[in-house]
N, C-alpha and C positions, 0 to 999 in steps of 0.2 A: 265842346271847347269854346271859352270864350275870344271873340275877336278882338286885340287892340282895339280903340276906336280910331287912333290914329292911321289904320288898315281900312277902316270903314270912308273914314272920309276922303282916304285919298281919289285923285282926280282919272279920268278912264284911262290914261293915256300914260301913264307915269313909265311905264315902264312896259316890257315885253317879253313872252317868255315861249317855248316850244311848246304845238299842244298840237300834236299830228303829223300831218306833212305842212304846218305853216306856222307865220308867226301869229301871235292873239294875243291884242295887248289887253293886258292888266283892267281889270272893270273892278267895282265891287263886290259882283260876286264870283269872279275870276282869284281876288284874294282871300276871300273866303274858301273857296274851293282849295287851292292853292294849299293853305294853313292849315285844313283840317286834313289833308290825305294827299299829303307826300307820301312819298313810297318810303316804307320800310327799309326797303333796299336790304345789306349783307352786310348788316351791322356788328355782328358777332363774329364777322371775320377782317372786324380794321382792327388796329393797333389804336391804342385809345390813343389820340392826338387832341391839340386845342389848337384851332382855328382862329385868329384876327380877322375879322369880318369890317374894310372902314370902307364905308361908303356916304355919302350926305345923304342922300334919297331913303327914310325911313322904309318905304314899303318895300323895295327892292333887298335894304339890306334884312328886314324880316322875313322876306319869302328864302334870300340865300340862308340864313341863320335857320331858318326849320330845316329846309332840304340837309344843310350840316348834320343837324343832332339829329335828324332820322336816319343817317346813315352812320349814327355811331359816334362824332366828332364831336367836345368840346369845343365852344363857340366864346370869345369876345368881341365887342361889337365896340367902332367908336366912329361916329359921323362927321370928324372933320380930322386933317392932319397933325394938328396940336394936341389933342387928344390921344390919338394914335402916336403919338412919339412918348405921350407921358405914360400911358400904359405899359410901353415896349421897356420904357425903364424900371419898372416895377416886377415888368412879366415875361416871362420866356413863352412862346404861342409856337407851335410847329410848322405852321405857316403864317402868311399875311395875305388874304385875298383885299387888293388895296385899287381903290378909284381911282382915275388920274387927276380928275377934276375936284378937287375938294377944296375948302372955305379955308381961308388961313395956309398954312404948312401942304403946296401940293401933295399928288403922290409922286410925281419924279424928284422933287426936293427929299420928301420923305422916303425915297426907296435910295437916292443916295446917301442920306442920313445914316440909314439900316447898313449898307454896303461898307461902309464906313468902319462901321463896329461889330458883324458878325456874317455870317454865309445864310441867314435865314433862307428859307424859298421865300420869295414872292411871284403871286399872278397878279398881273395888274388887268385890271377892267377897265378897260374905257369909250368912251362914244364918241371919239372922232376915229375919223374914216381915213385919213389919209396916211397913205404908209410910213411918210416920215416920224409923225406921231409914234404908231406900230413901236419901230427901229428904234425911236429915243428909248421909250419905255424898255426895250430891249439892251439897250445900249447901257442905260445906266445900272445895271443891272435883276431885272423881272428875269424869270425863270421862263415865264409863260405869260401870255395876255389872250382877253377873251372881249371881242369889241359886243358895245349893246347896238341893238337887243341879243340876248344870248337863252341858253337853252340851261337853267337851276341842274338838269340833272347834267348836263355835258361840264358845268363846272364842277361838280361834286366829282365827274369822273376826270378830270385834268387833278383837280386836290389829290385823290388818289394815285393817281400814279407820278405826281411832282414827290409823295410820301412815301412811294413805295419803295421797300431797300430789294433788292436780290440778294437774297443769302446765297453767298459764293459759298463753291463746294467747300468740303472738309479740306482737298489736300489744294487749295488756292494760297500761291504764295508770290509775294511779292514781285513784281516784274520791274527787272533795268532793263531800261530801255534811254542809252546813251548817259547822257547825265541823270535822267532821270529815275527817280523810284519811286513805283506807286503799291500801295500796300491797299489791298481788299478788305482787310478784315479790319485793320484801323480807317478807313476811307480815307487814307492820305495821299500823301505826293509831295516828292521833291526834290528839288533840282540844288545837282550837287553838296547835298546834305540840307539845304536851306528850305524848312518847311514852305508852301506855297498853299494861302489862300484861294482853296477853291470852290466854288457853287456847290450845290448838289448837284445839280445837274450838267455841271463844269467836268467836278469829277466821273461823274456817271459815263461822258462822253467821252475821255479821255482813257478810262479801264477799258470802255468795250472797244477803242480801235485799236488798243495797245495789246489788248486780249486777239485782235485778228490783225498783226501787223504785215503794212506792204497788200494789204485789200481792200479796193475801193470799192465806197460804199455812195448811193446815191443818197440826193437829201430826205427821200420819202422813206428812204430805207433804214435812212438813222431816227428819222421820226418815230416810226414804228418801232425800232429796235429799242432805245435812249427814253425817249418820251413819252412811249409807249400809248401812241392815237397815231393819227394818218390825217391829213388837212386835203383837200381838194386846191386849195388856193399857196402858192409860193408863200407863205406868212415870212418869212426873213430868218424864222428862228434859232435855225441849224447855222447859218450863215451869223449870224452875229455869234452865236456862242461859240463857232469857231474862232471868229476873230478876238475876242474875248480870250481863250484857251492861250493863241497861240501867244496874244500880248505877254502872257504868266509862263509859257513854257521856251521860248525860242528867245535865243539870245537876239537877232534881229526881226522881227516880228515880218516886214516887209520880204524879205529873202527866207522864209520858211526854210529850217533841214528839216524838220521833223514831221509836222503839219500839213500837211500839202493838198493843195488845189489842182485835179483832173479834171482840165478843162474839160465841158459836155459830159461832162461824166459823175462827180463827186469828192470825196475827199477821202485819202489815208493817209497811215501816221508810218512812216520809216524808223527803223534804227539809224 
């Protein structure tokens, strides 16, 4: 396989990626290695999807773009947020793996752009550290974020399951629950007839409490069940996508009926 040269040149330190039990940044022939023997992976059993790949950093977004198309994914690629907005208008992508830090057009400018006009997924990547950061990106609405240095195949497997659907049984039908109706097989929902914009991952979370109503569910527990990974660290994400939920579904968002907060405990959704 030939290398970029632009892969060749880059500098040791660019970036970092999983290779063991630690991290190993990026060398030269760390990217070479990298480009030539990604895994395979269980290609034959994705759904053929296309990927938005914006990142500024060339090497990083080429090692994410192989790990993609080894595992099956159609891949667009754009290095600054201007770019990535002109694309989006041209292209429908089934996700957005999108940087926060980029040249021109950010990505929380550009993921409120997105929000704006459609429920894409996005995972936002980025290299600041502090939770606030985290919680914006979360807030304006990312699906998922992944801070660097990060591990190509742990994003490939958050891609996958932001894309993954549950096919709901055969005899799955629509649930009321209060004003609300949320419908399985069309992935909708709506409150008192009025469709409601929601996430993928908005809705995803909103079926399965409604699917187990009046049980509480802890945050590790909706992570695994919803998001389908498990974190070690509190990442925020169950807790902002609630608030998020509840902003769309409860007529006072602050006084919850529906949604509800068990202190020490987690969250369910009442009739």
């Amino acid at each position: 396989m030939v290398v970029p040269p632009f892969v060749i040149q880059v500098a040791a330190t660019v970036a970092a990626v999983w290779a063991g039990d630690h991290y190993e940044f990026l060398n030269r022939a760390r990217c070479k290695e990298l480009l030539s023997s990604a895994p395979g992976g269980d290609r034959d059993n994705v759904r053929v999807s296309t990927v938005l790949v914006v990142d500024d950093e060339p090497s990083v977004r080429d090692v994410v773009v192989r790990y993609l198309r080894q595992a099956g994914y159609k891949t667009l690629e754009a290095g600054d947020g201007d770019t990535a907005r002109d694309l989006l208008e041209r292209q429908t992508p089934s996700l957005i793996v999108l940087d926060l830090m980029l040249p021109g057009m950010d990505g929380l400018s550009l993921c409120r752009w997105i929000r704006a006009r459609s429920e894409l997924p996005v995972i936002m990547i980025t290299a600041l550290g502090e939770e606030t950061d985290r919680l914006t990106g979360l807030e304006v609405g990312a699906d998922d974020y992944l801070t660097k240095p990060f591990s190509p195949r742990e994003l490939v497997a958050r891609v996958k399951a932001v894309l993954r659907r549950a096919s709901p049984p055969p005899d799955s039908e629509p649930i009321a629950f209060g004003e609300l109706t949320i419908d399985p097989m069309q992935r909708a929902a709506r409150k008192e007839g009025v469709p409601l914009r929601l996430t993928t991952l908005e809705f995803d979370l909103l079926w399965f409490l409604a699917s187990n109503p009046n049980r509480v569910f802890e945050r590790d527990e909706l992570m695994a069940r919803v998001w389908g990974y498990t974190s070690e660290l509190d990442t925020g994400t169950v807790t902002v996508h609630v608030r998020r939920l509840r902003a769309k579904i409860e007529d006072d968002p602050s006084r919850p009926r529906h949604l509800e907060t068990v202190w020490g405990s987690g969250y369910r959704l009442t009739p």
